[in-house]
N, CA, C and O atoms as CSV, one atom per row, in Angstrom:
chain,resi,resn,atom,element,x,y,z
A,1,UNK,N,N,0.838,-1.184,0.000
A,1,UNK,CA,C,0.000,0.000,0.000
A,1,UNK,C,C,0.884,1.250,0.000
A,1,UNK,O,O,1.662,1.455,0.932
A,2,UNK,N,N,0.757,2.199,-1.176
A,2,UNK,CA,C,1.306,2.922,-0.568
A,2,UNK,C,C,0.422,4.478,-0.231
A,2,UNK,O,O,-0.794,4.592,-0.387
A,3,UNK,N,N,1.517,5.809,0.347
A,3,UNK,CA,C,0.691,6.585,0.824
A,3,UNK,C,C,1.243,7.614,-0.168
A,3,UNK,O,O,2.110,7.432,-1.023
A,4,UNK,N,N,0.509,8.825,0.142
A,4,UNK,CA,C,0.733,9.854,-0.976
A,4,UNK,C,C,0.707,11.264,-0.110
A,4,UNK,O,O,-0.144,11.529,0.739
A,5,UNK,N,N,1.714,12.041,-0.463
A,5,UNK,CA,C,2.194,12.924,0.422
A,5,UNK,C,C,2.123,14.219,-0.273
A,5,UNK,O,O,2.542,14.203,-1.430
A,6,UNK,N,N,1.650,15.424,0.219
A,6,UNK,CA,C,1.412,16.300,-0.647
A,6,UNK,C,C,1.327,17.533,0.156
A,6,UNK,O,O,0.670,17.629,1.193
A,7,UNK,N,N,2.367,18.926,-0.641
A,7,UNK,CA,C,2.227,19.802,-0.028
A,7,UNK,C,C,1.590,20.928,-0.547
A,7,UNK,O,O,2.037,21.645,-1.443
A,8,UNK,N,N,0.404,21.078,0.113
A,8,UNK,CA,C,-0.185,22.212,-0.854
A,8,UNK,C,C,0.089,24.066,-0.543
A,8,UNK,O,O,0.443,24.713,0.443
A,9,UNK,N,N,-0.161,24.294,-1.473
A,9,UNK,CA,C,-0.177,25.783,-1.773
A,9,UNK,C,C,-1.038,26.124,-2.376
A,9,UNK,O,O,-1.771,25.351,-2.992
A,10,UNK,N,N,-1.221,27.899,-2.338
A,10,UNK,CA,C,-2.122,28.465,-3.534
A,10,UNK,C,C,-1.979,28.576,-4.842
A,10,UNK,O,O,-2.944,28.868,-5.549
A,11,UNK,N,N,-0.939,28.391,-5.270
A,11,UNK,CA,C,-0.748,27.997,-6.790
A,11,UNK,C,C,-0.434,26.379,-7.595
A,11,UNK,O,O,-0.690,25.965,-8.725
A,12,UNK,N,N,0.171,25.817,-6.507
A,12,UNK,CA,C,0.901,24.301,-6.575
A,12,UNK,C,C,0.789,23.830,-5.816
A,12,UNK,O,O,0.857,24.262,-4.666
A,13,UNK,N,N,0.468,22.226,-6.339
A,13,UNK,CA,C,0.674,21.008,-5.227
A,13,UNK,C,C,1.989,20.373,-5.374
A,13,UNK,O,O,2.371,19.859,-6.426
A,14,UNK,N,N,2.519,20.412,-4.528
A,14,UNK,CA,C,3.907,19.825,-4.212
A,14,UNK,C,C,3.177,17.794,-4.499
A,14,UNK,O,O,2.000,17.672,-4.158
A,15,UNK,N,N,3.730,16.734,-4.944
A,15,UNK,CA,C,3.491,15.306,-4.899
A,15,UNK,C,C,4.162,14.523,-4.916
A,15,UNK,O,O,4.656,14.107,-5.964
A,16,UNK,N,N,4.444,13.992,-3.633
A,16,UNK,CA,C,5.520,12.472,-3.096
A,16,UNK,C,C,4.779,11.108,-3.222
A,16,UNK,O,O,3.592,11.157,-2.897
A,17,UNK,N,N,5.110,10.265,-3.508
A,17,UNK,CA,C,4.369,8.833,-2.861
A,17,UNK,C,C,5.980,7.913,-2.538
A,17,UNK,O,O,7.160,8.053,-2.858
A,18,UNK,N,N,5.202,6.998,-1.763
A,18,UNK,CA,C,5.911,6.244,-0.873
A,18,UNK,C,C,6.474,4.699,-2.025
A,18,UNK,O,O,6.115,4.465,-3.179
A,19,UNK,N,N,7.127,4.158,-1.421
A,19,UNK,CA,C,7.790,2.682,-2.195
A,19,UNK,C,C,6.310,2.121,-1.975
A,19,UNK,O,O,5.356,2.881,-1.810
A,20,UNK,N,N,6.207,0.861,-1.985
A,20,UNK,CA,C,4.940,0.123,-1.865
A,20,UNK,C,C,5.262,-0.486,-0.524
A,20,UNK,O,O,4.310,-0.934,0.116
A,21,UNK,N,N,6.394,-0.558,-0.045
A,21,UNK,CA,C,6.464,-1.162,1.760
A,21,UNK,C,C,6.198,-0.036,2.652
A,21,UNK,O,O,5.854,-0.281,3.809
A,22,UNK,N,N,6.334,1.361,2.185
A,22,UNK,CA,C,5.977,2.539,2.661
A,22,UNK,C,C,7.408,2.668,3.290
A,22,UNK,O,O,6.993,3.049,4.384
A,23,UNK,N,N,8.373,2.653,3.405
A,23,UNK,CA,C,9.396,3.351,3.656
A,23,UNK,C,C,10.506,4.144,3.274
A,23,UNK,O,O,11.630,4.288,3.754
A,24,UNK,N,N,9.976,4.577,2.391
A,24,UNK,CA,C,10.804,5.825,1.548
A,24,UNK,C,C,9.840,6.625,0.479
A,24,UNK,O,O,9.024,6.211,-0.344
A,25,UNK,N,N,10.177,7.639,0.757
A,25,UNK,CA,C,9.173,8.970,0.225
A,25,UNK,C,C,10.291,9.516,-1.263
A,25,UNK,O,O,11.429,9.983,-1.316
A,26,UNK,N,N,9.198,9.138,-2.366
A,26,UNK,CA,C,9.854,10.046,-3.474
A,26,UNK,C,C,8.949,11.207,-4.135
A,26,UNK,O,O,7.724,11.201,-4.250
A,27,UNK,N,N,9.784,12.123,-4.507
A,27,UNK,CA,C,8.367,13.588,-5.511
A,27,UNK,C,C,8.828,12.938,-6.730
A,27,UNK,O,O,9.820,12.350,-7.160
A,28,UNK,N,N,6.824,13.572,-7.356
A,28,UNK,CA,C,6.872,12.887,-8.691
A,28,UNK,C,C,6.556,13.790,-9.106
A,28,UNK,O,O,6.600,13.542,-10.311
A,29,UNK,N,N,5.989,15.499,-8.927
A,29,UNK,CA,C,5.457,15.947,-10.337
A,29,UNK,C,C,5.449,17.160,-9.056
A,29,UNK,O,O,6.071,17.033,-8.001
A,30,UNK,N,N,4.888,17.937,-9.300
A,30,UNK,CA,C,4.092,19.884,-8.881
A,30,UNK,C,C,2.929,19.592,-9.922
A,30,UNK,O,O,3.118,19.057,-11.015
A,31,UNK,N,N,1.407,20.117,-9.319
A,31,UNK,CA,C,0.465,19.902,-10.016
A,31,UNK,C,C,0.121,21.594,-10.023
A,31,UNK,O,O,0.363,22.261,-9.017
A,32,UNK,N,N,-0.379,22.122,-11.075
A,32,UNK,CA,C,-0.759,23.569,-10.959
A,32,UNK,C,C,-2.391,23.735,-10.324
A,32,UNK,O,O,-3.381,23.059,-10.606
A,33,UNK,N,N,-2.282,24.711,-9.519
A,33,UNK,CA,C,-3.834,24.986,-8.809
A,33,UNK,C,C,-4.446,25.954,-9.059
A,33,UNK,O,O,-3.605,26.683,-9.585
A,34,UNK,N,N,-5.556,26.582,-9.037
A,34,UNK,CA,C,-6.146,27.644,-9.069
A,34,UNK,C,C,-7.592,27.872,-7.629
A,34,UNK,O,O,-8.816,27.757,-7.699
A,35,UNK,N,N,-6.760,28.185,-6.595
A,35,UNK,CA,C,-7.642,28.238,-5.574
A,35,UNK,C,C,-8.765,29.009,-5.533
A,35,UNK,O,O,-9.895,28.704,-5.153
A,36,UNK,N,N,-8.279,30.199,-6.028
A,36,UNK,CA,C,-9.693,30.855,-6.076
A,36,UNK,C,C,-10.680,31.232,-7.520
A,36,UNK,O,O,-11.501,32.147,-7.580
A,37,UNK,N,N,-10.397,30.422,-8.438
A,37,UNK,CA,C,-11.307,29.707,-8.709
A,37,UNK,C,C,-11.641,27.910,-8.357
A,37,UNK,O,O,-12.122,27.322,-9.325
A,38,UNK,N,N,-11.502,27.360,-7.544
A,38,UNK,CA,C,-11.452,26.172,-6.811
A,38,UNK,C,C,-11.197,25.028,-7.768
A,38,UNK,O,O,-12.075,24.166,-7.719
A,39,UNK,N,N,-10.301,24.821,-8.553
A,39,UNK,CA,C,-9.634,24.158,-9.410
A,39,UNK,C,C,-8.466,23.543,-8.360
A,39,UNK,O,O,-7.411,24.168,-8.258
A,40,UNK,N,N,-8.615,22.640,-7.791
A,40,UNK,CA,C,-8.215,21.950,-6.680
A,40,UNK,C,C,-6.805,21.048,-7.591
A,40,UNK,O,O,-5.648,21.266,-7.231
A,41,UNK,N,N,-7.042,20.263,-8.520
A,41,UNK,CA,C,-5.936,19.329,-8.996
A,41,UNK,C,C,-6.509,17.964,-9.003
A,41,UNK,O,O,-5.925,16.957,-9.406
A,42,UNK,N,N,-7.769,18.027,-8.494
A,42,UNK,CA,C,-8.641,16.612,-8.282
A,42,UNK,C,C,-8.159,15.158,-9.283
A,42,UNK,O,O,-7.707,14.026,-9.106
A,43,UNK,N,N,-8.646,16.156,-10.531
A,43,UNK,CA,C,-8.806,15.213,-11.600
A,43,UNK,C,C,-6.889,14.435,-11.466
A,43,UNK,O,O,-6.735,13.257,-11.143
A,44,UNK,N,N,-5.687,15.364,-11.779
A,44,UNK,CA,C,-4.555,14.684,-12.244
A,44,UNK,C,C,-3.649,13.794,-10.482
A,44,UNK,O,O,-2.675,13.057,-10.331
A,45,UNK,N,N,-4.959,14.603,-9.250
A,45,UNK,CA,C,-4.678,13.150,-7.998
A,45,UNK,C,C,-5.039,12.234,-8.716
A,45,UNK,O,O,-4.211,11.564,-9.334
A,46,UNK,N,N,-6.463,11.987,-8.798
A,46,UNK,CA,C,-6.929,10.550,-9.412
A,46,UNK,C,C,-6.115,9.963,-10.180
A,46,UNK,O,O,-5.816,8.855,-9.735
A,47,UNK,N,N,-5.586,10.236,-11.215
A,47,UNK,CA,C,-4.677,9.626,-12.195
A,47,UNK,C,C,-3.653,8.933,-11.490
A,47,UNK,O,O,-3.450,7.720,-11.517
A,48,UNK,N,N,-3.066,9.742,-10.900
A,48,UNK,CA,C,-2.036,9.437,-9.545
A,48,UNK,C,C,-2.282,8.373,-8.636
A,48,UNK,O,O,-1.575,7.462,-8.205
A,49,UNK,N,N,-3.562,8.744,-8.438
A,49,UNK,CA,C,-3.857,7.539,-6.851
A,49,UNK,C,C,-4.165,5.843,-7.495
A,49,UNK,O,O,-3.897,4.794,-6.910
A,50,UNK,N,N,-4.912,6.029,-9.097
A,50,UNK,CA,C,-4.614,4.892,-9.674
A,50,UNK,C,C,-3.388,4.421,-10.181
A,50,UNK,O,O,-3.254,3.199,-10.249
A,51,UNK,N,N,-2.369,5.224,-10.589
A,51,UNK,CA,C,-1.309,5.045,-11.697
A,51,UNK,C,C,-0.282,4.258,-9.951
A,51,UNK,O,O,0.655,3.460,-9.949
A,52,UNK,N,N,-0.741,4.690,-9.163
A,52,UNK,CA,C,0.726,4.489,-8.033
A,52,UNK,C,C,-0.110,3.532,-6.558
A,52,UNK,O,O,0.338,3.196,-5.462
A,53,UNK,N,N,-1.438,3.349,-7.194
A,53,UNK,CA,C,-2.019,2.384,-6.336
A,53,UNK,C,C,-1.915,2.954,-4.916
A,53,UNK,O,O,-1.474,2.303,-3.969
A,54,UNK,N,N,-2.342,4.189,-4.843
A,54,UNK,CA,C,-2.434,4.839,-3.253
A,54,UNK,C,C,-3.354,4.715,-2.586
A,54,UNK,O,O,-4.374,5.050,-3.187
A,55,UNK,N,N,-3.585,4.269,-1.239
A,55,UNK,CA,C,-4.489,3.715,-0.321
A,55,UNK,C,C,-4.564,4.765,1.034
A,55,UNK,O,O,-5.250,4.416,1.995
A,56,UNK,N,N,-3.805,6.107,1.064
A,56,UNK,CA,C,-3.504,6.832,2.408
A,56,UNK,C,C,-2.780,7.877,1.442
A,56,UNK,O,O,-2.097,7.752,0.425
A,57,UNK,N,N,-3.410,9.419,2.520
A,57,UNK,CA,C,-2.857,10.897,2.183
A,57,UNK,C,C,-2.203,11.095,3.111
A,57,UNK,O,O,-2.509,10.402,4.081
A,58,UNK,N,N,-1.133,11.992,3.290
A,58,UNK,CA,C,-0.722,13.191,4.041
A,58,UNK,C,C,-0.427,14.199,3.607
A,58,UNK,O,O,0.479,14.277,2.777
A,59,UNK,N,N,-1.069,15.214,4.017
A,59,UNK,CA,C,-1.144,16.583,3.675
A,59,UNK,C,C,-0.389,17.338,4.661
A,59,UNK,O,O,-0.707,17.296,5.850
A,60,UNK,N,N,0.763,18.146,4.164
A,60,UNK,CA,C,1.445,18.460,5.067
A,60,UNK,C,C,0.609,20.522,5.320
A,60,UNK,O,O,0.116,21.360,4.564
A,61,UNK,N,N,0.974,20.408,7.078
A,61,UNK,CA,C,0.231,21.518,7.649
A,61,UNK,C,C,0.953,22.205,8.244
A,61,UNK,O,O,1.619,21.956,9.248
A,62,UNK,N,N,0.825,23.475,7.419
A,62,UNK,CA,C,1.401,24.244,7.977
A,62,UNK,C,C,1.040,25.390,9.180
A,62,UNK,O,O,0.234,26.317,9.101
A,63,UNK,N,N,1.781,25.070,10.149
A,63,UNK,CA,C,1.346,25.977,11.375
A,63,UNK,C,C,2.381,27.239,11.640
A,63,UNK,O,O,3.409,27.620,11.080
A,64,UNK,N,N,1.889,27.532,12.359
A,64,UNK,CA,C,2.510,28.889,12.950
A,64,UNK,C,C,3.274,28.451,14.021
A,64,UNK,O,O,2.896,27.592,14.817
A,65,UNK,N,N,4.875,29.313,14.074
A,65,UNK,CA,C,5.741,28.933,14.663
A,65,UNK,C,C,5.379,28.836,16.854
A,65,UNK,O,O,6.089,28.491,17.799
A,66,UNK,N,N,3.853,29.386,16.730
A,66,UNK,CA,C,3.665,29.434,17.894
A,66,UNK,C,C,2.279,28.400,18.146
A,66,UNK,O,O,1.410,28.480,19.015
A,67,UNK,N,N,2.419,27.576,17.214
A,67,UNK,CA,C,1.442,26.393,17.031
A,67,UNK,C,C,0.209,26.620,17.257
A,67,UNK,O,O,-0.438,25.849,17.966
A,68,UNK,N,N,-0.362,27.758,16.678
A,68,UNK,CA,C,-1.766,28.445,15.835
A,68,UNK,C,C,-1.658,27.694,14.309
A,68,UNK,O,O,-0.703,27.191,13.717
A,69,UNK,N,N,-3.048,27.856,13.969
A,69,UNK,CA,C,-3.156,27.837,12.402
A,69,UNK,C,C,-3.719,28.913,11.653
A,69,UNK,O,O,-4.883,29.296,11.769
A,70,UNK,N,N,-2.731,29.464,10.762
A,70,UNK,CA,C,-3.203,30.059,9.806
A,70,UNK,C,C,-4.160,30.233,8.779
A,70,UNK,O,O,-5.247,29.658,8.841
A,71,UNK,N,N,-3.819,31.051,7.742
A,71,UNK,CA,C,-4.970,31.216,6.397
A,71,UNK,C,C,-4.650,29.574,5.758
A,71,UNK,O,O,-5.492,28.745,5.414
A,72,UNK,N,N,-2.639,29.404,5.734
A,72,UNK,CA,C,-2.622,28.374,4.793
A,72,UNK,C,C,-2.840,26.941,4.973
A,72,UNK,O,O,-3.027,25.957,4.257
A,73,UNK,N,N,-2.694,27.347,6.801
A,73,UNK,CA,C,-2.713,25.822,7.721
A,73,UNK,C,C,-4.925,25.200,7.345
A,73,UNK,O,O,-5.484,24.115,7.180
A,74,UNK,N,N,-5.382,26.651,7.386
A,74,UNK,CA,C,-6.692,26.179,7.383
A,74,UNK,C,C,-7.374,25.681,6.024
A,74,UNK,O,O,-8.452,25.094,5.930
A,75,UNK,N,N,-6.220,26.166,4.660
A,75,UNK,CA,C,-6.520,25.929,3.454
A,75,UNK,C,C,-5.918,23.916,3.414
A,75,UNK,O,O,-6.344,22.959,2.768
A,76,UNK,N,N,-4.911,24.038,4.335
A,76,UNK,CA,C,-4.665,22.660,4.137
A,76,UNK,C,C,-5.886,21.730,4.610
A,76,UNK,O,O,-6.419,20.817,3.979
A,77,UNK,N,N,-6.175,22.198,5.858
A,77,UNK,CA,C,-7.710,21.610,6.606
A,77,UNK,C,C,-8.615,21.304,5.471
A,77,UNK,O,O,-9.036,20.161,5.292
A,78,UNK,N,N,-8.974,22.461,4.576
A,78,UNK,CA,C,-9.810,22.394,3.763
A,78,UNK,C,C,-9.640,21.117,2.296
A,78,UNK,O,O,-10.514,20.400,1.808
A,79,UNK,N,N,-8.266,21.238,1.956
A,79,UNK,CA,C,-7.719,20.263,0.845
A,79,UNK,C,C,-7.721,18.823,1.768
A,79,UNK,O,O,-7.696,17.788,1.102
A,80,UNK,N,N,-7.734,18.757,2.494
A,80,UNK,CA,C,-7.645,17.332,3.545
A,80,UNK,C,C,-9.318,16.716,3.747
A,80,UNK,O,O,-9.841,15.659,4.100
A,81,UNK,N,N,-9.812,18.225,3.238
A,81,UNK,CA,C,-11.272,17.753,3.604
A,81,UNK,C,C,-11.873,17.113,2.599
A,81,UNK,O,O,-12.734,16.234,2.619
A,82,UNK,N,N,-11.169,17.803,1.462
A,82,UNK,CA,C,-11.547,17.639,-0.309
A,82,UNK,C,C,-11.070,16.055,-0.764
A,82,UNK,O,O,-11.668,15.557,-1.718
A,83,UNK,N,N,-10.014,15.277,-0.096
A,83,UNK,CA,C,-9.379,14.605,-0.271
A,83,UNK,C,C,-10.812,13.319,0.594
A,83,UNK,O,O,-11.351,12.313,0.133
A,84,UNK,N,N,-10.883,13.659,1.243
A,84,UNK,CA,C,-11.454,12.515,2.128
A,84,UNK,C,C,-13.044,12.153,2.005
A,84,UNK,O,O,-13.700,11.236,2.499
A,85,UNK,N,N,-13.498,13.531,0.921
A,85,UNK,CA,C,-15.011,12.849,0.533
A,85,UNK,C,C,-14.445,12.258,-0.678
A,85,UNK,O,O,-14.771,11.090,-0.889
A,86,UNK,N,N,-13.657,12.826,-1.526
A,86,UNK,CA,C,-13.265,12.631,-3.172
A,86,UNK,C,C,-13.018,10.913,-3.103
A,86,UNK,O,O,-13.656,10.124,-3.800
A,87,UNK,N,N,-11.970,10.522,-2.125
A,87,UNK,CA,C,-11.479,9.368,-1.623
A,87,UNK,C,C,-11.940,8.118,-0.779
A,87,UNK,O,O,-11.924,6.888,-0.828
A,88,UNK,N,N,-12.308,9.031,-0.073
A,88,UNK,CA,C,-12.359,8.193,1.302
A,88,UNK,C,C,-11.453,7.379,1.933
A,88,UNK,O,O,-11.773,6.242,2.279
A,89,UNK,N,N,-10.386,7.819,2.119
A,89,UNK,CA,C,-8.650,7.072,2.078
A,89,UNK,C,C,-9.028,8.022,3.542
A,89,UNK,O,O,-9.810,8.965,3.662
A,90,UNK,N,N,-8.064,7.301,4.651
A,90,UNK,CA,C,-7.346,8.226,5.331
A,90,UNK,C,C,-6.901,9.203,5.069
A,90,UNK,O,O,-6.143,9.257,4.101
A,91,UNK,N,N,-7.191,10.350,5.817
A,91,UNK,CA,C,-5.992,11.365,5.608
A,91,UNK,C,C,-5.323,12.331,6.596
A,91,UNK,O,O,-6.012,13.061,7.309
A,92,UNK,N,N,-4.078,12.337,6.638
A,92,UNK,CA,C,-3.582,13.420,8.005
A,92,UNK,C,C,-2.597,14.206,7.521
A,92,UNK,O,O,-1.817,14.301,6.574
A,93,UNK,N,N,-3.008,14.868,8.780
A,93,UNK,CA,C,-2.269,16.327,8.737
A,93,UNK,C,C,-1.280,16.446,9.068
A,93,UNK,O,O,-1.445,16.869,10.213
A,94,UNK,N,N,-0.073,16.370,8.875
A,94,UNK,CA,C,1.581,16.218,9.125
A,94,UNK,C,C,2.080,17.944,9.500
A,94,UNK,O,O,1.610,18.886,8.862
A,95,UNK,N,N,2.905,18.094,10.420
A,95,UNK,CA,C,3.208,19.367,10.573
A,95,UNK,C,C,3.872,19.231,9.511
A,95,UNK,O,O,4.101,18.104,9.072
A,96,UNK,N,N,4.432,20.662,8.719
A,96,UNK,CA,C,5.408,20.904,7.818
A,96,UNK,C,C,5.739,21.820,8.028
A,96,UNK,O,O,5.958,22.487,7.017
A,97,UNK,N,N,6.071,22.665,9.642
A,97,UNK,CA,C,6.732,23.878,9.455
A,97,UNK,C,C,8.148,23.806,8.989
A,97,UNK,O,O,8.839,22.792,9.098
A,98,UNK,N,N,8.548,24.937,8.460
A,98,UNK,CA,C,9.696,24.960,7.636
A,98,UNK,C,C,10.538,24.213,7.093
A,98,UNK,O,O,11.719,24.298,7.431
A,99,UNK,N,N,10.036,23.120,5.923
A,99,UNK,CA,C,9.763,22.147,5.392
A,99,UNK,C,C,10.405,22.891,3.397
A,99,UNK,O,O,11.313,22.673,2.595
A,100,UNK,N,N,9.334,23.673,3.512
A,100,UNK,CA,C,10.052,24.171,2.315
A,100,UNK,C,C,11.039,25.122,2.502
A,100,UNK,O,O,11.082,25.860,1.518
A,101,UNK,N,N,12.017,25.478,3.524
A,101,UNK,CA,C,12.768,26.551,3.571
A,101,UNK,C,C,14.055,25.115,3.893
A,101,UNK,O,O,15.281,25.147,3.785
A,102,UNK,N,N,13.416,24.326,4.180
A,102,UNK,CA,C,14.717,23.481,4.375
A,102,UNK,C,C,15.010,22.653,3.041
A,102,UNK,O,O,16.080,22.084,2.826
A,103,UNK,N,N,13.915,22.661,2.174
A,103,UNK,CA,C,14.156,21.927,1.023
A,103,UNK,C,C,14.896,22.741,0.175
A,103,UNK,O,O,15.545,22.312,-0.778
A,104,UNK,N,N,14.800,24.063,0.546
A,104,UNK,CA,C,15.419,25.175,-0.266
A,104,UNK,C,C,16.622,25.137,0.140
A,104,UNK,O,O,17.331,25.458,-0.813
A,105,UNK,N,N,17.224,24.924,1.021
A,105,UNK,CA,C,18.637,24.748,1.699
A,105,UNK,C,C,19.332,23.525,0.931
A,105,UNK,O,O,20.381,23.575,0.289
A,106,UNK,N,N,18.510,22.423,1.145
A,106,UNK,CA,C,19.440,21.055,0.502
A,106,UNK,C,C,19.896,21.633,-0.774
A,106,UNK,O,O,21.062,21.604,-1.166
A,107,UNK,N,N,18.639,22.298,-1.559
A,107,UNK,CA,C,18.545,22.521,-2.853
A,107,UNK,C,C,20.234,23.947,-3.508
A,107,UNK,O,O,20.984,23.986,-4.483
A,108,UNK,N,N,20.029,24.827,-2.218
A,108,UNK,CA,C,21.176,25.816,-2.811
A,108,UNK,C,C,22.353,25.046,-2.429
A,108,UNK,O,O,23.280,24.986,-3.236
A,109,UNK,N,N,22.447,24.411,-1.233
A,109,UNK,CA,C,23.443,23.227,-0.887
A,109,UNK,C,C,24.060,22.653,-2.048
A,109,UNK,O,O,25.235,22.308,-2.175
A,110,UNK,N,N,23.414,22.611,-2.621
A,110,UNK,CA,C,23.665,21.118,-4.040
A,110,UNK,C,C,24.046,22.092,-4.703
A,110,UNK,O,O,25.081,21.870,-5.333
A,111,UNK,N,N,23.411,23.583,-4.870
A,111,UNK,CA,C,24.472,24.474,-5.922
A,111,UNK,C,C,23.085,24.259,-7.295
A,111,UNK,O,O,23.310,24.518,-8.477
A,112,UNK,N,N,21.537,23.681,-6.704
A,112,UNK,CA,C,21.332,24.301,-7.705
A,112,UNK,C,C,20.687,25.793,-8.166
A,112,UNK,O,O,20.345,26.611,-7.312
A,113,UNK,N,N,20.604,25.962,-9.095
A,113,UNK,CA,C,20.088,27.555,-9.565
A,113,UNK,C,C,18.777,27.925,-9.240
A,113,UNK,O,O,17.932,27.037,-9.355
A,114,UNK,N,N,18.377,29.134,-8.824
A,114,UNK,CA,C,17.090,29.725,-8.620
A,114,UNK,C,C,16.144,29.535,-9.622
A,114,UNK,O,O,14.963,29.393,-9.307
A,115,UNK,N,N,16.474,29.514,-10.709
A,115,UNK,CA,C,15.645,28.762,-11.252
A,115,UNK,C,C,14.727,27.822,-11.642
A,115,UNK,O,O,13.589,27.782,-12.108
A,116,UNK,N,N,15.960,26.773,-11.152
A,116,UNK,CA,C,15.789,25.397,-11.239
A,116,UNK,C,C,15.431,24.636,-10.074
A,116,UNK,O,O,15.021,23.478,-10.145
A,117,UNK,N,N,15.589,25.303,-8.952
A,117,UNK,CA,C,15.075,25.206,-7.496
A,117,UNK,C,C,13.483,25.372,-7.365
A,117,UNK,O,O,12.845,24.643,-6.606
A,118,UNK,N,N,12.717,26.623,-8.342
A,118,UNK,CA,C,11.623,26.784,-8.481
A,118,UNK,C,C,10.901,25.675,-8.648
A,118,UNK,O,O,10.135,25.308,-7.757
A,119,UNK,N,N,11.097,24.707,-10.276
A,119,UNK,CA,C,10.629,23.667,-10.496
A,119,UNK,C,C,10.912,22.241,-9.511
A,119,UNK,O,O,10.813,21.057,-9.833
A,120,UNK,N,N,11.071,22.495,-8.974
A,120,UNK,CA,C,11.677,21.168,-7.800
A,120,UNK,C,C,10.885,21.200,-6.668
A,120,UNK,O,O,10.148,20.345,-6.178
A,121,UNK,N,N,11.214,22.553,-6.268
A,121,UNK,CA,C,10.869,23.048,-4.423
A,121,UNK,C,C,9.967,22.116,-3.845
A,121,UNK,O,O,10.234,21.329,-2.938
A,122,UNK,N,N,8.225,22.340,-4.782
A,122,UNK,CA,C,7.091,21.881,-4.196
A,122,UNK,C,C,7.195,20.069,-3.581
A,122,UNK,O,O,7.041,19.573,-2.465
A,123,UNK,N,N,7.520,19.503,-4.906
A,123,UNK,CA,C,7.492,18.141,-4.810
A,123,UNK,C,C,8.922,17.648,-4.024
A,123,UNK,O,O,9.024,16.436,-3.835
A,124,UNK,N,N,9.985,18.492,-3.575
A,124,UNK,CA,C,10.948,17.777,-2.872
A,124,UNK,C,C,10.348,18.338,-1.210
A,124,UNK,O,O,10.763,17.834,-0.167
A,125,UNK,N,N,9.428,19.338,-1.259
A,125,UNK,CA,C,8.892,19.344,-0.173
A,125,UNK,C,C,8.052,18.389,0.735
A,125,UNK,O,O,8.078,18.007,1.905
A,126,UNK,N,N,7.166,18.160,-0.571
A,126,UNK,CA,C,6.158,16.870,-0.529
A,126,UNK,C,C,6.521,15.604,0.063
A,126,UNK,O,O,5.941,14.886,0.877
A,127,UNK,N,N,8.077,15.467,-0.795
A,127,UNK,CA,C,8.812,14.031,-0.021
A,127,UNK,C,C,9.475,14.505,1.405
A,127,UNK,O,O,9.422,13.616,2.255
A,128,UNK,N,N,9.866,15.283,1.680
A,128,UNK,CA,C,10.342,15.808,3.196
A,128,UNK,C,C,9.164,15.302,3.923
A,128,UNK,O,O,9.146,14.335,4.684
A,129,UNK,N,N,8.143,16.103,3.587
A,129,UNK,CA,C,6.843,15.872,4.584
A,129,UNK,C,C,6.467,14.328,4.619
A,129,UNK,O,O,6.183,13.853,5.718
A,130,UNK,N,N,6.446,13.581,3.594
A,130,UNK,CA,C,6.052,12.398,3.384
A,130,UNK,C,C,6.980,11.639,4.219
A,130,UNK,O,O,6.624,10.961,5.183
A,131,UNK,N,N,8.240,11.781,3.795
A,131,UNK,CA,C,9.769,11.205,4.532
A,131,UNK,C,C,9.389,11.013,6.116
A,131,UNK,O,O,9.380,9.923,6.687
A,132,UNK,N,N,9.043,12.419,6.785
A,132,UNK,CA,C,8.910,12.260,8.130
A,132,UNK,C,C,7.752,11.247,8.758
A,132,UNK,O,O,7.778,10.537,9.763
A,133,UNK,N,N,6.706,11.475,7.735
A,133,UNK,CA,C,5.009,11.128,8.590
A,133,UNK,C,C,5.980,9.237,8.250
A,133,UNK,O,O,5.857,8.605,9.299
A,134,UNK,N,N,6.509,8.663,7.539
A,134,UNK,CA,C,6.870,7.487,7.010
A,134,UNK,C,C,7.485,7.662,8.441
A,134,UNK,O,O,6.724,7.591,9.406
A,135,UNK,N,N,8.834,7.887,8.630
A,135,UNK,CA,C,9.880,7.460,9.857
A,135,UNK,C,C,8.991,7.444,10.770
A,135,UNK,O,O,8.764,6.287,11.123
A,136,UNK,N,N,8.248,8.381,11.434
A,136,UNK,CA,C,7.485,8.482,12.281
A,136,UNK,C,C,6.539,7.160,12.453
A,136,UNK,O,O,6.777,6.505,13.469
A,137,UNK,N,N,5.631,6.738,11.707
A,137,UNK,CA,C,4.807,5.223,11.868
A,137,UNK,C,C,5.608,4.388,11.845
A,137,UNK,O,O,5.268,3.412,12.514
A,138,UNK,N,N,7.130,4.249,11.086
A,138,UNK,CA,C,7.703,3.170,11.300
A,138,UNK,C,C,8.452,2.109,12.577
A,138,UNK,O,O,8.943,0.988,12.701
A,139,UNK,N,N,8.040,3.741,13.626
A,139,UNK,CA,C,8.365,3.238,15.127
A,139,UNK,C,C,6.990,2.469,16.200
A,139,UNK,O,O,7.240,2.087,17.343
């Protein structure tokens, strides 16, 4: 079984899924969004959740460094919500504070370009978040 890990935003979905034993988190794609017109990404999950045989979400949540939730923490609430009638899979909410500022680190680390960091960011975020909620059940 595996699970599917995803970090959302208002423009992009960041998208990880797991090996099929569930212990290792890889990104496969950035899906483009349009939140406010509510163009969620529904349709190219589905493709996904069949193409990679996914049985479980995590949506990574972002909180406030004083462990409140925000506009984006509550937009995740909301995509977690979208996920679980669409599905009916499990789904949880993984902290992801600074998750993408650390993916941005590995990323200038490695020396690559601002550019090219852009197209990456979401979905190496996705596997960070995925990476952890994985180590974490594996105890």
């Amino acid at each position: 079984m595996r699970v599917m890990g995803l970090d959302v935003g208002s423009k992009t979905i960041g998208v990880a899924v797991s090996d099929a034993l569930g212990w290792t988190a890889q990104g496969i794609e950035t899906i483009k969004i349009d939140e406010e017109n509510e163009k969620f990404g529904m349709e190219r999950i589905r493709e996904l959740v069949k193409q990679y045989d996914v049985k479980e979400f995590v949506v990574g949540f972002p909180k406030n460094m004083n462990n409140t939730v925000g506009p984006r923490g509550e937009a995740s609430q909301r995509y977690a919500t979208l996920l679980e009638q669409e599905f009916g899979f499990p789904v949880t909410l993984w902290d992801e504070r600074l998750t993408t500022m650390a993916a941005e680190r590995v990323l200038i680390e490695a020396d690559v370009r601002r550019k090219d960091r852009k197209k990456v960011i979401d979905k190496m975020a996705a596997s960070m978040i995925l990476q952890g909620y994985l180590d974490r059940k594996s105890f």
